[in-house]
C-alpha positions as CSV (number, residue, x, y, z in Angstrom):
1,X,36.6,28.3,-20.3
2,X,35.1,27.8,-16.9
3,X,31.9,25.6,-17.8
4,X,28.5,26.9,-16.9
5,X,26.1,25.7,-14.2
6,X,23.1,23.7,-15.2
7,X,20.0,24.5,-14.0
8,X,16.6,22.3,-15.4
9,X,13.0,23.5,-14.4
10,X,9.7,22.3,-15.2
11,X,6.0,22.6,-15.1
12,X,3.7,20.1,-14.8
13,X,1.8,19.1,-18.0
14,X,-1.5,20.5,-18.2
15,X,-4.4,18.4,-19.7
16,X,-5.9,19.6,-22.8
17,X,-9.4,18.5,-22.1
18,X,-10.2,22.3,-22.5
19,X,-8.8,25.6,-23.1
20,X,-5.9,27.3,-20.4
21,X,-7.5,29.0,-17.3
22,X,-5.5,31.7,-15.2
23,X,-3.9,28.9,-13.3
24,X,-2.1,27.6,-16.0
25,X,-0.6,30.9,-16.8
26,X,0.7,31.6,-13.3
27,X,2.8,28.4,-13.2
28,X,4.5,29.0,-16.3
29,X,4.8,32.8,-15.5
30,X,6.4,31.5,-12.3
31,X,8.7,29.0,-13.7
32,X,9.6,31.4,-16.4
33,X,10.5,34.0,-14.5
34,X,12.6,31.6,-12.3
35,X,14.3,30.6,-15.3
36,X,15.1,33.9,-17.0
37,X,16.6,34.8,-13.2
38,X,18.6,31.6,-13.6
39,X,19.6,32.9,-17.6
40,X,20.5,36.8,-15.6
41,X,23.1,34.9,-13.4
42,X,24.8,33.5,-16.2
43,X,23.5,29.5,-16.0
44,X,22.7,27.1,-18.6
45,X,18.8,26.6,-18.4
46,X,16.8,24.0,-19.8
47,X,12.8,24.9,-19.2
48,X,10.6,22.3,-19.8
49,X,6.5,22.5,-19.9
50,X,3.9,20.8,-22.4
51,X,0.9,18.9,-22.2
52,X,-0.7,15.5,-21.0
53,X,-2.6,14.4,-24.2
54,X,-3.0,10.6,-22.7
55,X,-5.3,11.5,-20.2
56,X,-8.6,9.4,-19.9
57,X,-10.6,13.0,-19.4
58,X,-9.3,14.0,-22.9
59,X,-10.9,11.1,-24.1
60,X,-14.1,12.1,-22.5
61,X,-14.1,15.4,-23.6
62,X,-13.6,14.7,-27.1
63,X,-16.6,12.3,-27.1
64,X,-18.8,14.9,-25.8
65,X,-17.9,17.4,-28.2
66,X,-18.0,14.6,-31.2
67,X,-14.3,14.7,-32.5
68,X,-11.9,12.2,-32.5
69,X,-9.4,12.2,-29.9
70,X,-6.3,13.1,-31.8
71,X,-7.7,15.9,-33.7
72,X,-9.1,17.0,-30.0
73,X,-6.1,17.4,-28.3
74,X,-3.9,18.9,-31.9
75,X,-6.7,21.9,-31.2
76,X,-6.3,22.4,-27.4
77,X,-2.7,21.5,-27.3
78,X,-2.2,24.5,-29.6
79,X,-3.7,27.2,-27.2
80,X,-1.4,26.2,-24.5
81,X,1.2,26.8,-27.0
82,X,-0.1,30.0,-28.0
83,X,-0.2,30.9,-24.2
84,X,3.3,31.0,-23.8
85,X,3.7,32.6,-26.8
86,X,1.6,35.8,-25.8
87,X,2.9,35.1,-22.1
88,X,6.7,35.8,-23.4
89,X,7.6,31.9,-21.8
90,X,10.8,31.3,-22.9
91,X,10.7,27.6,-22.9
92,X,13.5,25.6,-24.9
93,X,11.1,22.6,-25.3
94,X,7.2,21.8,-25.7
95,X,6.7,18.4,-24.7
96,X,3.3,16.1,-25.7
97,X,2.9,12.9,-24.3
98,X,1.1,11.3,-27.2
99,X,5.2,11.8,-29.1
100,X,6.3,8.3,-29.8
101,X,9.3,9.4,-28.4
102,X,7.9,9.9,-25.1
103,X,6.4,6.8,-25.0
104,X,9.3,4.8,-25.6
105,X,10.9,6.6,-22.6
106,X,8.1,5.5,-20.5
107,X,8.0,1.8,-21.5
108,X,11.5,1.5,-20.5
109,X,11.3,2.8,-17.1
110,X,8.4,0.5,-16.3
111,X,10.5,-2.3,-17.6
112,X,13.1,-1.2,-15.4
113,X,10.6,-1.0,-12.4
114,X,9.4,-4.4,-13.4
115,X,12.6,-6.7,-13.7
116,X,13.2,-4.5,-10.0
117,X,10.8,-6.5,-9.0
118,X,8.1,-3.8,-7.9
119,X,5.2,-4.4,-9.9
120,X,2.8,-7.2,-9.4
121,X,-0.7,-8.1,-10.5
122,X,-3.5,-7.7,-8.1
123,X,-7.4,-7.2,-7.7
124,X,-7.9,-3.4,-6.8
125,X,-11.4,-2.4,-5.6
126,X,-12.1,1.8,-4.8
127,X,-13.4,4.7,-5.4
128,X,-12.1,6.8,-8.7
129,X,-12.1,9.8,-9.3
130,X,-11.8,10.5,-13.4
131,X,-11.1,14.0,-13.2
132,X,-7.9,13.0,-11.1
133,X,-7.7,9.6,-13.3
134,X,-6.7,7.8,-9.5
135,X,-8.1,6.0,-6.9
136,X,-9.1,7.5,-3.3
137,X,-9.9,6.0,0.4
138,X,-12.8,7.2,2.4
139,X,-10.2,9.6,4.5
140,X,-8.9,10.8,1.1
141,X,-12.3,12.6,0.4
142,X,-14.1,15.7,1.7
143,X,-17.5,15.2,2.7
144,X,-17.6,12.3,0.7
145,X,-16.3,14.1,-2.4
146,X,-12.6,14.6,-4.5
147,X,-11.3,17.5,-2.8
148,X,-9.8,18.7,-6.4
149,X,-13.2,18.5,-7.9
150,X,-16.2,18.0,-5.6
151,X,-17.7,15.0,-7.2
152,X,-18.5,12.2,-5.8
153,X,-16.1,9.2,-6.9
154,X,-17.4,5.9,-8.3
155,X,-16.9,2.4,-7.4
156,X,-14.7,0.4,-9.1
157,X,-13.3,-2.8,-9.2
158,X,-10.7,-4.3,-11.6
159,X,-7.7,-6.6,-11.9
160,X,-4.9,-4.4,-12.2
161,X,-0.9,-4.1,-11.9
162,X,0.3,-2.3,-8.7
163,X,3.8,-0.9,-7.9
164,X,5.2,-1.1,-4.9
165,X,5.0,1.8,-3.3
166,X,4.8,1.2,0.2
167,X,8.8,-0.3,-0.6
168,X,9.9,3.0,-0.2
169,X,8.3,4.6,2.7
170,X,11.8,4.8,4.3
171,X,14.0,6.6,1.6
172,X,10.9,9.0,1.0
173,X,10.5,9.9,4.4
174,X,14.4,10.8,4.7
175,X,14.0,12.6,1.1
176,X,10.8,14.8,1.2
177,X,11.7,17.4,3.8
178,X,14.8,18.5,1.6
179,X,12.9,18.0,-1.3
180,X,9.6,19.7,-1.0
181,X,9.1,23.6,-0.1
182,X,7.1,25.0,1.3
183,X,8.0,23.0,4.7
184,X,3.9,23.1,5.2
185,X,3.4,21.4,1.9
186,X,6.1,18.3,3.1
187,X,4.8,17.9,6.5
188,X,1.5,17.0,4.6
189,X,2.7,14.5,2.8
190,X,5.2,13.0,5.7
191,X,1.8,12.9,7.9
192,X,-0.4,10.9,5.0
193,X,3.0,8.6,4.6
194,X,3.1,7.8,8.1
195,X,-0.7,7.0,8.6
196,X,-0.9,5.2,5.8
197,X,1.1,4.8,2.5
198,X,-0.2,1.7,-0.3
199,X,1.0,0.4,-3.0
200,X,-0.3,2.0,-6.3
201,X,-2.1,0.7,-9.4
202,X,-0.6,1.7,-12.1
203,X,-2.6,0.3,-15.3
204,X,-5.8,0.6,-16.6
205,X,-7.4,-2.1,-18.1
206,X,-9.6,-1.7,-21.5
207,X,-8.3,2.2,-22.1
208,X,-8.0,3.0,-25.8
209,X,-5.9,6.1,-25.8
210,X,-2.5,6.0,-23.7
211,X,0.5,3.9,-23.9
212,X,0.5,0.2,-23.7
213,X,2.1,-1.6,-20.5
214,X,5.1,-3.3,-21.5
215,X,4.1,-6.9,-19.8
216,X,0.7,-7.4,-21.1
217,X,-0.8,-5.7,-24.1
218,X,-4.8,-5.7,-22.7
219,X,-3.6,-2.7,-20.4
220,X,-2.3,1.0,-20.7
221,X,-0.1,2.4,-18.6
222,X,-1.6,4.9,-15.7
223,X,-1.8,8.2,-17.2
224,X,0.0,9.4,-13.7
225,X,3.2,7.2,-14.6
226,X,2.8,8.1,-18.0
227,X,3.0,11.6,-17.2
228,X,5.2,11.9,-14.3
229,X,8.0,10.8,-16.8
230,X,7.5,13.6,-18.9
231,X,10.4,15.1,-16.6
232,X,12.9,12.5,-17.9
233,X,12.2,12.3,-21.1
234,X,11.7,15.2,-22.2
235,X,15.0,16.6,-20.3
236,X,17.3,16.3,-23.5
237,X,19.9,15.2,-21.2
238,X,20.0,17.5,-18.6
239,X,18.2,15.1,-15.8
240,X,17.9,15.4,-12.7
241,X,16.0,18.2,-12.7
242,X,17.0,21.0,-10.9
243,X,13.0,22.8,-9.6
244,X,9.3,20.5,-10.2
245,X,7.4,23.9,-10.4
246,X,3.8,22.1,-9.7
247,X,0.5,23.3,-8.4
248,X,-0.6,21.8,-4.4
249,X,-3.2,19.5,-5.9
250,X,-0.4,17.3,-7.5
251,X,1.5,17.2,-4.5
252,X,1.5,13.8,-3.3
253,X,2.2,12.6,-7.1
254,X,5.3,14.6,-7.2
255,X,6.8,14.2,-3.9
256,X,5.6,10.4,-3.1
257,X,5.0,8.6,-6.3
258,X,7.5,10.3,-8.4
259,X,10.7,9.9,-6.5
260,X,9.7,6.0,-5.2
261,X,9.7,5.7,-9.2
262,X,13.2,7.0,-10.2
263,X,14.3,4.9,-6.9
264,X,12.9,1.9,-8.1
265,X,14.3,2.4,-11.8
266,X,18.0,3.7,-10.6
267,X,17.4,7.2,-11.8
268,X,19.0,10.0,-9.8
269,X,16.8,11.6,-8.0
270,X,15.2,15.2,-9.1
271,X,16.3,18.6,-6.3
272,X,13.4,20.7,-5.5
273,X,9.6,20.5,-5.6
274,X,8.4,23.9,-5.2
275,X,4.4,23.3,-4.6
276,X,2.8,26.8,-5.2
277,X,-1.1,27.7,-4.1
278,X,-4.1,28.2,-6.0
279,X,-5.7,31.5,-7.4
280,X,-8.9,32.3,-6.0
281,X,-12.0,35.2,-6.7
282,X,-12.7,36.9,-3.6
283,X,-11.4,33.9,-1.7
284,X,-13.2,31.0,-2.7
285,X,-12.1,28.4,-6.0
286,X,-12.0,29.1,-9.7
287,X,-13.5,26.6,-11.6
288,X,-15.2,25.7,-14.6
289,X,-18.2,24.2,-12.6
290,X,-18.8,27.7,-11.0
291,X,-18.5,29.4,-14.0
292,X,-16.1,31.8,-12.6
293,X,-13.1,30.7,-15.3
294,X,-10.9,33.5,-16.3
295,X,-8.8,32.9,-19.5
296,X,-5.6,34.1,-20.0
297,X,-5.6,34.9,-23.2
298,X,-8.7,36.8,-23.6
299,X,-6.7,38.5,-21.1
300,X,-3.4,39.0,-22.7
301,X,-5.2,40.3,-25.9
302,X,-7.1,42.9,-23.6
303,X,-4.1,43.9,-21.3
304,X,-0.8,43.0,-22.8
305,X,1.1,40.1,-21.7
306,X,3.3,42.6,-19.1
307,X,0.3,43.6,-17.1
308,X,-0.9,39.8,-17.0
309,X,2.6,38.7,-16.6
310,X,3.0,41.2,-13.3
311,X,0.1,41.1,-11.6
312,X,0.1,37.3,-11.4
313,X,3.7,37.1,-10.2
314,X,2.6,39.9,-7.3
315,X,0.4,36.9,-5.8
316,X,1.6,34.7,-3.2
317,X,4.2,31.6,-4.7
318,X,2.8,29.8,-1.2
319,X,-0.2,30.7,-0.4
320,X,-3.8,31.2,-2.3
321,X,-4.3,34.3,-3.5
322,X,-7.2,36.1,-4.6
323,X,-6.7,37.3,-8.5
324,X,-9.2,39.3,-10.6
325,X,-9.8,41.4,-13.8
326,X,-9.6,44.8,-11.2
327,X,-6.6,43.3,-9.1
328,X,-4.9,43.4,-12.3
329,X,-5.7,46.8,-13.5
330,X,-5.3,47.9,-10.1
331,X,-1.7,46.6,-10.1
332,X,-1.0,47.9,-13.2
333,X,-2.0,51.0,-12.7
334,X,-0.9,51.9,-9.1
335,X,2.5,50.0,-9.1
336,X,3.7,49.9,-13.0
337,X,2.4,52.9,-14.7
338,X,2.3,55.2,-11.5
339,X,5.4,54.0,-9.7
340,X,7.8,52.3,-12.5
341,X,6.7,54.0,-15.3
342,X,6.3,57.8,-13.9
343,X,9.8,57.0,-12.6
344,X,11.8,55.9,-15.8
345,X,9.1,58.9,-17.6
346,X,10.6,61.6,-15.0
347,X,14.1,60.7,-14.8
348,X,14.6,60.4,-18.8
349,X,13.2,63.7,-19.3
350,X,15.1,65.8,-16.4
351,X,18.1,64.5,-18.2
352,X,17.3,65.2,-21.8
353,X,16.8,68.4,-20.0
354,X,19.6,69.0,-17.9
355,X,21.8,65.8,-18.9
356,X,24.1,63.2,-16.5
357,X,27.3,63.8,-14.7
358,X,29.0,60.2,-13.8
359,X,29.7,60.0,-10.3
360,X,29.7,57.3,-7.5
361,X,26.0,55.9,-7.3
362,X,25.6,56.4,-3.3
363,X,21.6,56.0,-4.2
364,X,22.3,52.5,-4.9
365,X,23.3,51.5,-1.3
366,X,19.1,51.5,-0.6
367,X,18.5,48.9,-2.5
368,X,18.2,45.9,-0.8
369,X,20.2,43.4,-3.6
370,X,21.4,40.8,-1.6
371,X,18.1,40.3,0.1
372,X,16.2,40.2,-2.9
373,X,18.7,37.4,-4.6
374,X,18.2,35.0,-1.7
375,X,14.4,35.9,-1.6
376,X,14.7,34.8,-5.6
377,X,16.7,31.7,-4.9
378,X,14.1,30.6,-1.9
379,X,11.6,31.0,-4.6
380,X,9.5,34.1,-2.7
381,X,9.1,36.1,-5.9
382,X,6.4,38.6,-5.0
383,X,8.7,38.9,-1.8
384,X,11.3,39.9,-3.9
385,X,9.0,42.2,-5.6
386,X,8.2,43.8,-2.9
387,X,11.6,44.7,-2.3
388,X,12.6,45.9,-5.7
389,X,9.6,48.2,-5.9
390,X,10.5,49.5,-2.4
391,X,13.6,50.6,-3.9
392,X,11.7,52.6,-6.7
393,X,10.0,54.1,-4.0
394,X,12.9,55.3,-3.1
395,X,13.7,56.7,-6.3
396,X,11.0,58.1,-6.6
397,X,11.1,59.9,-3.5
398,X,14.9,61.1,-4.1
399,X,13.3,63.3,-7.3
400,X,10.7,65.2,-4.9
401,X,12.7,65.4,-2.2
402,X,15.6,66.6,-4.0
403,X,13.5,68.8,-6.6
404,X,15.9,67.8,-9.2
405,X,13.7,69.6,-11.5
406,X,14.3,72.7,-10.3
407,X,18.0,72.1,-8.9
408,X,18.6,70.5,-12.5
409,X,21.4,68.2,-10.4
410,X,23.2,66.6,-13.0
411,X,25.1,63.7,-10.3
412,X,21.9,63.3,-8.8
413,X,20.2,62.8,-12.3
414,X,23.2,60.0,-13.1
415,X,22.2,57.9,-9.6
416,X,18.7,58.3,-10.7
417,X,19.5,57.1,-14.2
418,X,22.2,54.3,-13.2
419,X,19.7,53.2,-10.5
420,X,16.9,52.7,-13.2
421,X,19.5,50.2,-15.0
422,X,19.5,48.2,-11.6
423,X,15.3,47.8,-11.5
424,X,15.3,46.8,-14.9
425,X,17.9,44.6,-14.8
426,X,16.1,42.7,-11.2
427,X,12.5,43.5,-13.0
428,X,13.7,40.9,-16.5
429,X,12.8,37.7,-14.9
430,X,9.3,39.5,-14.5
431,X,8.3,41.7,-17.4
432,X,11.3,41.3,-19.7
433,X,9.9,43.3,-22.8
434,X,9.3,46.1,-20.8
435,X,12.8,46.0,-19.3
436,X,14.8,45.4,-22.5
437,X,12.8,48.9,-23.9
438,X,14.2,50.8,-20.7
439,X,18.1,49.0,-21.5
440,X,18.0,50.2,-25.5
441,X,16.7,53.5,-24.2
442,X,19.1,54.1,-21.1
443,X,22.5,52.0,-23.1
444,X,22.8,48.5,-20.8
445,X,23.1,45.3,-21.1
446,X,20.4,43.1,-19.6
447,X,23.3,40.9,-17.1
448,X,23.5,40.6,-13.7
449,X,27.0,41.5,-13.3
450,X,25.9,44.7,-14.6
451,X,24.2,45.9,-12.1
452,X,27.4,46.9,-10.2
453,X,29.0,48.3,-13.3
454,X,28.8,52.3,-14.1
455,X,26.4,53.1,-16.6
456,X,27.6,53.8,-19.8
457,X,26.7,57.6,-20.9
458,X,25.0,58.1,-24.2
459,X,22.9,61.2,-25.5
460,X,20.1,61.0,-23.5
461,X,16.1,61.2,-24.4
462,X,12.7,61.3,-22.7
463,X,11.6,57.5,-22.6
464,X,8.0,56.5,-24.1
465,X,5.2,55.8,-21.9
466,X,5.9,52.3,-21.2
467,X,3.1,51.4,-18.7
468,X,0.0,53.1,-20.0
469,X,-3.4,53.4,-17.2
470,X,-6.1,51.4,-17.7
471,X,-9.3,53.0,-17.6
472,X,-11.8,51.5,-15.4
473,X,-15.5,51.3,-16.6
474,X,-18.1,52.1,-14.7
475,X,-19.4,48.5,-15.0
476,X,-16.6,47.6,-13.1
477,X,-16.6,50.3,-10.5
478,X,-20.6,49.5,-9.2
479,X,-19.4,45.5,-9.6
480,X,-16.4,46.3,-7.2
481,X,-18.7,48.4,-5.0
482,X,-20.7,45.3,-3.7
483,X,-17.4,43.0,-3.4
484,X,-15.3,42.3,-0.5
485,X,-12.2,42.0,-3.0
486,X,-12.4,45.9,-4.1
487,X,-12.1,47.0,-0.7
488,X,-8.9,48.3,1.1
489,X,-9.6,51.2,3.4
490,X,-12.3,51.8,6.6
491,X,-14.1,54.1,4.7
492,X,-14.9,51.8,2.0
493,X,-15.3,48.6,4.9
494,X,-17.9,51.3,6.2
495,X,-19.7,52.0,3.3
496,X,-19.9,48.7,2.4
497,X,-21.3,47.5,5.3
498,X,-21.9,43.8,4.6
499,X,-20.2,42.7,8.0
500,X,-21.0,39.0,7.4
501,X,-18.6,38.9,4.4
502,X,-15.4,39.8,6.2
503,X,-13.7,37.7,7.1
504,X,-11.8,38.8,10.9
505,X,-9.4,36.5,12.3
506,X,-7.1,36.2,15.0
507,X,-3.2,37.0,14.4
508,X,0.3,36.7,16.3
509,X,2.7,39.9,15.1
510,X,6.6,37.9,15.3
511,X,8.4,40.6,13.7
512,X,8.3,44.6,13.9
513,X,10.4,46.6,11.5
514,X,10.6,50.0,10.1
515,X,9.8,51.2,7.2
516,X,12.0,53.7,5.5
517,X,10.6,56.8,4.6
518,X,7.3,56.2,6.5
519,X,7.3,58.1,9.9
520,X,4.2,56.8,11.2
521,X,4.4,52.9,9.5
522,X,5.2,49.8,10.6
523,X,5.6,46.5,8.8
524,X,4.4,43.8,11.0
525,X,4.7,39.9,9.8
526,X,1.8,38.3,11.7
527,X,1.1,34.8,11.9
528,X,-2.4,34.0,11.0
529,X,-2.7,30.4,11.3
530,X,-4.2,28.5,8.1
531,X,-4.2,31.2,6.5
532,X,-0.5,31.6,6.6
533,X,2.3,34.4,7.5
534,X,1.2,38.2,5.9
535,X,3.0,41.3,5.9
536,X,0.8,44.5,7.3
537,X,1.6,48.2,7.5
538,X,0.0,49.4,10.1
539,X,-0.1,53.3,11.3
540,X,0.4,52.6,15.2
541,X,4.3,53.9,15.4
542,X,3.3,56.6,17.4
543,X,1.3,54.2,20.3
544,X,3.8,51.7,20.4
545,X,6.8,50.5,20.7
546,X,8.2,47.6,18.9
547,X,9.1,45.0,21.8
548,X,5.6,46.0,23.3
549,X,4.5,44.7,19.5
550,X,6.3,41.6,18.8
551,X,4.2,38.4,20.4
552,X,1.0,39.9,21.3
553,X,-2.2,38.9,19.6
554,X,-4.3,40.9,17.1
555,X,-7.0,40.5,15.1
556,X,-7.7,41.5,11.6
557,X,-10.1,42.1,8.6
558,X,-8.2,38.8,6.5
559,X,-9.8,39.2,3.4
560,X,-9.3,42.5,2.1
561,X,-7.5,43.1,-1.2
562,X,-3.9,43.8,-0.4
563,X,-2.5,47.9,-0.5
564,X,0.8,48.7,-2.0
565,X,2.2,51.3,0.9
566,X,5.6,52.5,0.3
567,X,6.3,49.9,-2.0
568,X,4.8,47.0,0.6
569,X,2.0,45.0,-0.4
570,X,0.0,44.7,3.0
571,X,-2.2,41.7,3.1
572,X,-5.0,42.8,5.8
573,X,-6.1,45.8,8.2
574,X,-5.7,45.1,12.1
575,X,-8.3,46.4,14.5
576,X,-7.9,49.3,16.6
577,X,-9.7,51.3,19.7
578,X,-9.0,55.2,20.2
579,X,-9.7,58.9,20.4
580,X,-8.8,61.7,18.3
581,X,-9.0,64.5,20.8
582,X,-7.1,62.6,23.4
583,X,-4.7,60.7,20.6
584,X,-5.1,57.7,21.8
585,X,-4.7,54.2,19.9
586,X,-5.6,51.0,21.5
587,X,-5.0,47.3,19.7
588,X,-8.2,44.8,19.9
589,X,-6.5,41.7,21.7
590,X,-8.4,38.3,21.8
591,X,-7.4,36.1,24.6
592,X,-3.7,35.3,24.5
593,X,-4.7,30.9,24.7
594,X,-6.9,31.5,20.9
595,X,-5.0,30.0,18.4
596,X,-3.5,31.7,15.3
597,X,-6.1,32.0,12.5
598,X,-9.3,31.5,15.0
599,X,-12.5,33.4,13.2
600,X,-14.1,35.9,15.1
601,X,-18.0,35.7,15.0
């Protein structure tokens, strides 16, 4: 028997100092669905997330709400637990940092880092920063501030243990770029590195709650170091880990501090980083201190865990991206019920109706598989979506244009219906209760190798409605009306009218393609600086040519919510001269010297 490939993922740990926001649910979404994609292709998975329960800020937080620590952290730890519960994360272990086990793991590591040599007692004097439990240099901060949490750090001084970081400038430099992705998110890190790179304290003198440092009982060990070795011990023997899913704020733990570590304790070093963005409301933070938290599972209990489950997974893995109680009805209602669902709802009952003939599946040749694997396997998951759902577009299309209801085509009906088995199968990783319903209703097996095979024929029935509309209150209609993140057409840029809220930039188109089906589209990927590479579908076709396209310099309206357009989620609207009588379309061009991502004002 041909043994099976081994593939460990993580999350980070989350604190439990309060309850889950919506970021904690998109990294375990994310991970998940990386790791049921892994499970598809036939590989042992180990998925690992949990929680940091020796964090200083727990401490804090229990104190103000006047409960003892442990008891604290036994509440909050539980509705992380039950967050992957309604969230469908298929996890094979829960780890908490306050297990004796885990502590044991962690003491020996630091021995091991000691008797290396590496760790040495020293006066430290900085600034700290509690919410991030670590010290910070004047360059480190933003206008004088934590750029995580936009307090001003305090002044400390204290005599401390330090490891020695600054060792292993060399090896790290050699080992981020293949180790961190995005390439952005290491060439941040490689830059800090090479300006500057310390050693690191790694105790903290007079803590009660944490674990104690092996050489000298009046510290604990650093909540970081503590934590980071979650990955280890918690790995049940299937270290070194295969993907770090983390968020960017942790960044330079995990790709600095972390590996220096497993060097200095002789521990093989872990594959992948893959440092995802942040979700934002209508482009700026979520936070507690704004009051603008959302919680997933007030969420979840409103929506269902599909809808929350797909609608985060549609936001950029790279980049921010703007997320909302309307982006995820909207997504829900335009892309699962009305595309998805009105597909499988279509296609089941034409062929209760009319039933299946089996024949070769030439339909399937659309869809876009080996594409959408490597998209999957560079982590670009709401690429891949893209791509599946522009494949259902295509199904979709082949009913109308085909009028299979009238025709009553029974071959046509079987590449419809062996089709569907292909979507669900590629849709598991991202709503897998949904897509087991559509295999016992349509007779598959949930495998990759499936895909390819012919679908087994069975007496056929209408499907359910799988993906029911959400209706949308008027309260949230006239709240929509007077934000930017509702708006996705002229018209609606018109009558809103608030120019000073949109934000126009310049962009660079580098590639021009096609879109099938769409006559007058375009997909253009622009370059827009800061902000990143977008895709846009633009209605210019007819004015240009792509070599005059590709190169030249646009601007567009940045922060409007994206459109689905034949099954492409277009990130932005560019800005166009012309005339209707004489059918004439002119692009807006800045100066061709104006960097990518430049604001117009």
């Amino acid at each position: 028997m041909t043994k099976k490939k081994k593939f460990y993922i993580t999350t980070a740990i989350d604190y439990v100092n309060a309850r889950p926001h919506i970021g904690h649910a998109f990294e375990k979404v994310l991970a998940d669905a990386l790791s049921k994609w892994h499970r598809l292709r036939g590989e042992k998975v180990f998925f690992l997330t949990g929680v940091d329960e020796n964090a200083q800020k727990n401490v804090e937080a229990a104190e103000k709400a006047g409960i003892p620590i442990k008891q604290f952290v036994d509440k909050n730890t539980g509705f992380f637990i039950e967050l992957c519960k309604k969230l469908n994360i298929s996890y094979d272990d829960f780890i908490r940092t306050s297990a004796k086990e885990h502590g044991i793991i962690v003491q020996k590591i630091v021995r091991k880092i000691i008797d290396n040599g590496d760790i040495y007692k020293g006066e430290y004097k900085g600034l700290y920063c509690t919410g991030c439990e670590t010290y910070y240099t004047e360059k480190d901060l933003k206008d004088g501030k934590c750029p995580e949490h936009n307090k001003e750090p305090e002044e400390r001084t204290e005599e401390a243990y330090f490891f020695r970081l600054s060792k292993y400038k060399k090896q790290l430099l050699k080992f981020i770029p293949e180790y961190v992705v995005p390439a952005s998110k290491a060439n941040e890190v490689i830059s800090r590195i090479n300006e500057e790179l310390n050693d690191v304290c790694v105790s903290r003198k007079g803590a009660k709650w944490g674990i104690d440092f092996p050489a000298d009982k009046n510290y604990k060990i650093w909540v970081w170091i503590d934590a980071l070795i979650n990955y280890v011990s918690g790995a049940a023997g299937n270290w070194p880990a295969d993907v770090h899913v983390i968020g960017k704020g942790i960044n330079w733990f995990h790709s600095v501090i972390w590996p220096a570590i497993l060097l200095s304790a002789g521990y093989k070093l872990p594959k992948k980083l893959l440092v995802h963005g942040y979700l934002t409301l209508s482009g700026g933070k979520i936070s507690k201190s704004l009051g603008n938290v959302i919680d997933p599972l007030e969420l979840v209990d409103k929506y269902g865990a599909e809808a929350v489950r797909y609608s985060l997974l549609r936001c950029s893995v790279f980049e921010d991206s703007d997320y909302s109680e309307e982006i995820l009805i909207k997504r829900n209602n335009s892309e699962l019920a009305d595309k998805l669902g009105n597909l499988i709802l279509r296609v089941s009952a034409l062929a209760e109706k009319f039933g299946i003939e089996k024949n070769e599946n030439k339909l399937l040749g659309k869809l876009k598989l080996s594409k959408i694997e490597k998209l999957i396997e560079n982590f670009e998951l709401d690429k891949a979506l893209n791509l599946i759902f522009e494949f259902i577009d295509v199904c979709n299309e082949y009913v109308q244009s085909n009028k299979i209801w009238e025709t009553g085509d029974k071959k046509r009906l079987y590449e419809l219906y062996d089709s569907i088995k292909a979507i669900s199968i590629l849709l598991y990783p991202f709503i897998p209760s949904s897509c087991e319903k559509i295999a016992k209703q349509f007779n598959f097996k949930i495998k990759f190798d499936e895909i390819e095979k012919p679908l087994k024929l069975k007496k056929l029935k209408k499907s359910e409605i799988l993906f029911k509309k959400i209706e949308i209150k008027e309260e949230k209609v006239n709240k929509a009306e007077n934000n930017i993140e509702g708006i996705t057409t002229m018209a609606e840029i018109i009558k809103f009218a608030e120019w000073e809220k949109l934000d126009l930039r310049v962009a660079q188109i580098k590639k021009v393609d096609d879109i099938e089906g769409a006559d007058k589209l375009y997909k253009l990927e622009i370059d827009v600086g800061e902000l990143g590479k977008r895709l846009i579908c633009a209605g210019i076709k007819k004015y240009y040519k792509k070599d005059e396209l590709k190169g030249k310099k646009i601007i567009i309206i940045a922060n409007l919510e994206p459109r689905t357009m034949k099954g492409i989620e277009s990130c932005g609207m560019l800005l166009a001269a012309g005339s209707q009588e004489k059918d004439k379309c002119v692009l807006l061009t800045p100066d061709s010297d104006i960097e990518n991502g430049s604001k117009i004002s």
